[in-house]
C-alpha positions as CSV (number, residue, x, y, z in Angstrom):
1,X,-136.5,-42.9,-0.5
2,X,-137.6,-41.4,3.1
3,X,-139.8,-44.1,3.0
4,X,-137.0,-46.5,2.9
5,X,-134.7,-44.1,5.3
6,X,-137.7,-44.4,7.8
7,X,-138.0,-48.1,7.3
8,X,-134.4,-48.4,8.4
9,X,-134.4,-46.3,11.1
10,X,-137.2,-48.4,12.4
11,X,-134.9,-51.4,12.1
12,X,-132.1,-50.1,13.8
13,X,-134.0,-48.6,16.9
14,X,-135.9,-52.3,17.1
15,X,-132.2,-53.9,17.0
16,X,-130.6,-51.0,19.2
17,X,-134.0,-51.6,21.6
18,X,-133.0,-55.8,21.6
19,X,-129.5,-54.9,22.1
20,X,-129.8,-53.1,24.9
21,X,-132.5,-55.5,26.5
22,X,-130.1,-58.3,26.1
23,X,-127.4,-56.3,27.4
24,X,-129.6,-55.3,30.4
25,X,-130.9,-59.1,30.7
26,X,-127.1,-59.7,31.1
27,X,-126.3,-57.9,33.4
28,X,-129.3,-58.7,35.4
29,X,-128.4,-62.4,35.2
30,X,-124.8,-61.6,36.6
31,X,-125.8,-59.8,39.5
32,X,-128.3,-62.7,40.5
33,X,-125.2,-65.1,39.8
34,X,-122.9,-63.0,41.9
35,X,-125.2,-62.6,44.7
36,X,-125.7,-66.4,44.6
37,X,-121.8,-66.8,44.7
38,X,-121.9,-64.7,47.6
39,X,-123.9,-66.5,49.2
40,X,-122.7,-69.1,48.6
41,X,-119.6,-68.6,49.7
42,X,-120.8,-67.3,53.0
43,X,-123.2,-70.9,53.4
44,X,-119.4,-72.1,53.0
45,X,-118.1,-69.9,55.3
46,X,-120.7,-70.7,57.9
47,X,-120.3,-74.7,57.1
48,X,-116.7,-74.4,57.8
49,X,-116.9,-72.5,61.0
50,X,-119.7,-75.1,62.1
51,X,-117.4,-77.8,61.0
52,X,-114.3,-76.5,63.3
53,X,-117.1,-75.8,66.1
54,X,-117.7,-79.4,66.0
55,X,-114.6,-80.6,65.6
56,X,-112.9,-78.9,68.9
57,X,-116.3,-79.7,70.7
58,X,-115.6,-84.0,69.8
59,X,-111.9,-83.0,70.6
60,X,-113.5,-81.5,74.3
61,X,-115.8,-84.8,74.2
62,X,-112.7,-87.3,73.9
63,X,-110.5,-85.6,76.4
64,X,-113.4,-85.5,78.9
65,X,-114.7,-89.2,78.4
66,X,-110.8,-90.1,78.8
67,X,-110.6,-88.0,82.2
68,X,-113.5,-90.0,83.5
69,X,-112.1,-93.4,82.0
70,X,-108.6,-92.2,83.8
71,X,-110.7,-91.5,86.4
72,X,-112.9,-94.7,86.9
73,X,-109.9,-96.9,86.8
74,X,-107.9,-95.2,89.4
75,X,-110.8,-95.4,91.7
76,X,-112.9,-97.8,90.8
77,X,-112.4,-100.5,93.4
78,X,-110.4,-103.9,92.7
79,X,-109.0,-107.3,94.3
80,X,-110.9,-108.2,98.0
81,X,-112.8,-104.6,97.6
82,X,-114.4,-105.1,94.8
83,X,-115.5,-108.8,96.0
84,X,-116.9,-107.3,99.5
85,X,-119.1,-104.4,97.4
86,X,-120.0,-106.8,95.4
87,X,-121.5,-108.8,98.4
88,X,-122.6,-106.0,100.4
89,X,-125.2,-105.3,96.9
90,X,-126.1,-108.5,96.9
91,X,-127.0,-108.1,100.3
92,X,-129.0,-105.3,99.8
93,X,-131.1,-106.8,97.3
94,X,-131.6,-110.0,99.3
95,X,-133.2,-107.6,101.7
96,X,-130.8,-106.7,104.8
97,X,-131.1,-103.5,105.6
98,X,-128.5,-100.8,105.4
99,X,-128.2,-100.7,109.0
100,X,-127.9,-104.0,109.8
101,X,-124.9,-104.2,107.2
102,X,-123.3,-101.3,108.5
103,X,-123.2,-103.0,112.2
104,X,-122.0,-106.3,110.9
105,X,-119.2,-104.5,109.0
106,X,-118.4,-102.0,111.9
107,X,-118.2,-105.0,114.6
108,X,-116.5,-107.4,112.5
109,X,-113.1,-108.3,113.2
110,X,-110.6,-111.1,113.3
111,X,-110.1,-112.4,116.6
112,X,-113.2,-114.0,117.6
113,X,-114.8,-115.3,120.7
114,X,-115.6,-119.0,120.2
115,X,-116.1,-122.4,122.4
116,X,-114.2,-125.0,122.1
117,X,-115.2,-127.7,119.2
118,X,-116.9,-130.4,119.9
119,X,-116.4,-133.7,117.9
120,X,-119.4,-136.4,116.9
121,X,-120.3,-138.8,114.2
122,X,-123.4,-140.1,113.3
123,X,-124.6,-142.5,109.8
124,X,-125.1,-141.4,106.9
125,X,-128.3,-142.4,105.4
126,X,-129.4,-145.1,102.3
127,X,-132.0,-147.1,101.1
128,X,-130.7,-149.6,102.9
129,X,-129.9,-147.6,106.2
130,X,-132.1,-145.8,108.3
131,X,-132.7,-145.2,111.7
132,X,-130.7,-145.2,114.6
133,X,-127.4,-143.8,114.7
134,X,-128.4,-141.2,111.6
135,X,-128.7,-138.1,113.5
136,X,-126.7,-135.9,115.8
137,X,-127.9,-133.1,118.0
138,X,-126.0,-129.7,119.5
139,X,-126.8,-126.6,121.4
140,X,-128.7,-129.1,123.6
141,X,-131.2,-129.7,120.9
142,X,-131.2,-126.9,118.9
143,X,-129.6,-128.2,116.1
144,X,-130.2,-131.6,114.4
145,X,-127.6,-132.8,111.9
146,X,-128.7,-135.5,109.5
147,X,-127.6,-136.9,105.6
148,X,-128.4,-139.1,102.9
149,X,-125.7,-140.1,100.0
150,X,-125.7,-142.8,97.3
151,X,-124.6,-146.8,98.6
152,X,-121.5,-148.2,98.7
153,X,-121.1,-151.6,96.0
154,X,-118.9,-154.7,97.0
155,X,-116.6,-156.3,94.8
156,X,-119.3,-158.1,93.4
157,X,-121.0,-155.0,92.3
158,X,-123.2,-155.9,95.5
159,X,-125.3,-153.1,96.9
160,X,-124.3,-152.1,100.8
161,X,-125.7,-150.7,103.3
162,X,-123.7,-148.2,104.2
163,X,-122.7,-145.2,102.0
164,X,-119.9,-144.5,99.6
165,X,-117.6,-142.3,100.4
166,X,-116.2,-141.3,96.8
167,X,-119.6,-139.9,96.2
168,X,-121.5,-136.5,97.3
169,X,-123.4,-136.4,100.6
170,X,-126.2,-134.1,101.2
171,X,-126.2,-132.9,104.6
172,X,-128.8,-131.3,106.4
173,X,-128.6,-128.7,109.2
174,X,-132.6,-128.6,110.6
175,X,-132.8,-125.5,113.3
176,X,-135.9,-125.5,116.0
177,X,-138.5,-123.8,114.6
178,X,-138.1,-126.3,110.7
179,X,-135.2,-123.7,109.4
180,X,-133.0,-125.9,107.4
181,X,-129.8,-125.5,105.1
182,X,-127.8,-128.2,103.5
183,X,-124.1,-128.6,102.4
184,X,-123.9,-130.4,99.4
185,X,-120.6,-132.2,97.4
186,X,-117.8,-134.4,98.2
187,X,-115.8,-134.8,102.0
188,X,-114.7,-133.3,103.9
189,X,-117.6,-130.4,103.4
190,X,-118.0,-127.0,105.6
191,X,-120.8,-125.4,106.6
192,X,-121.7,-122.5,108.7
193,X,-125.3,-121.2,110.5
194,X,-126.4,-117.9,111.7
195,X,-128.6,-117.7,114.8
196,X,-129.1,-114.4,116.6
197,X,-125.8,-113.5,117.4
198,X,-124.1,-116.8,117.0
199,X,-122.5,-118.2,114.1
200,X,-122.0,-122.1,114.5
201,X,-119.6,-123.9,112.1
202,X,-119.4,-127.3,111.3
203,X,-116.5,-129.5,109.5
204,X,-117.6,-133.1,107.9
205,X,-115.2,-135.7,107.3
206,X,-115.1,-139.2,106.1
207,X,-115.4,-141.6,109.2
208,X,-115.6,-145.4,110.1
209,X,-117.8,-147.5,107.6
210,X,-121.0,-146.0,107.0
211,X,-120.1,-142.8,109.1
212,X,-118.7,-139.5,108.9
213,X,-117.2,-137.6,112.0
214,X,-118.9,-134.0,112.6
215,X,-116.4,-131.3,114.1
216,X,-118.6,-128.0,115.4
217,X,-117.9,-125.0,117.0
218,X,-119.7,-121.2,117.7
219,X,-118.8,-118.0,117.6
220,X,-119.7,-114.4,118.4
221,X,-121.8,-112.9,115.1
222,X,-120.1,-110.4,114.1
């Protein structure tokens, strides 16, 4: 019988000793739980406050990009000033120099100093046409005027000798030295040259048969 007492006693502290481990076990379990809930929640915390951070930041961003927007169209330069910057950069990378822009720009103005015009014509050169009569000099020599367009065609679909007038010339504008520039496209055509400080201007227009009359003038550059 104390045998069997003993053997039960022996039972219950085993079960008491199980109980108590689970109970332990338990407990241990909900502390790790709470203290990842707590930290979880202040990772959530943190997330949140990083989120507003962010938010006002983007909201900082937009207002600031919208200033300079604002700001870019209010001062940004439009109509004839945004044409001249435009030139004076492509200036620049043709190669002119700062300074020498600067003294065009500063000496520029609108009443000029110029010579009176002085009227020519001279042939405009074919196949069929060449020689004399195809070229015109001014500035004693300096400059030679010469040009070449497509012939005229009768009624007969003949081929002329002299040019027609409903189609482009190619004019050429040969300086001293073998400079030359050309003016290109249908009459009456306009073209200008530099030299030093002259600028020399020149006005084409539709002549007699097989000519075209050749208006120029010159300036003070700038």
């Amino acid at each position: 019988m104390a045998k069997l007492f003993l053997q039960l006693g022996i039972v219950a502290a085993v079960g008491l000793f199980a109980y108590q481990f689970r109970i332990e076990q338990t407990a241990q379990r909900e502390g790790s739980l709470q203290n990842e809930i707590e930290g979880l929640a202040h990772d959530k915390a943190e997330l949140e406050q990083r989120n507003l951070s962010l938010q006002s930041m983007i909201a900082n961003a937009r207002l600031r990009t919208e200033e300079v927007e604002r700001r870019l169209q209010q001062d940004a330069p439009t109509g004839p000033l945004r044409d001249l910057m435009l030139l004076a950069r492509k200036r620049l990378e043709d190669g002119v120099t700062p300074d020498r822009l600067e003294f065009v720009i500063s000496n520029a103005s609108n009443s000029r100093d110029c010579s009176p015009a002085d009227g020519k014509r001279f042939m405009i050169r074919t196949p069929l046409t060449q020689g004399a009569n195809t070229a015109v000099t001014f500035e004693d020599g300096k400059i030679t005027v010469t040009g070449s367009g497509k012939p005229d065609h009768g009624d007969d679909d003949k081929t002329e000798a002299w040019f027609d007038p409903d189609q482009p010339v190619t004019v050429y504008f040969t300086v001293i030295g073998g400079t030359q520039s050309t003016a290109e496209g249908m009459l009456p055509l306009h073209h200008s040259l530099v030299i030093n400080n002259k600028e020399y201007r020149y006005t084409l227009t539709e002549g007699t048969k097989g000519f075209v009359n050749i208006a120029s003038d010159s300036c003070s550059y700038p």
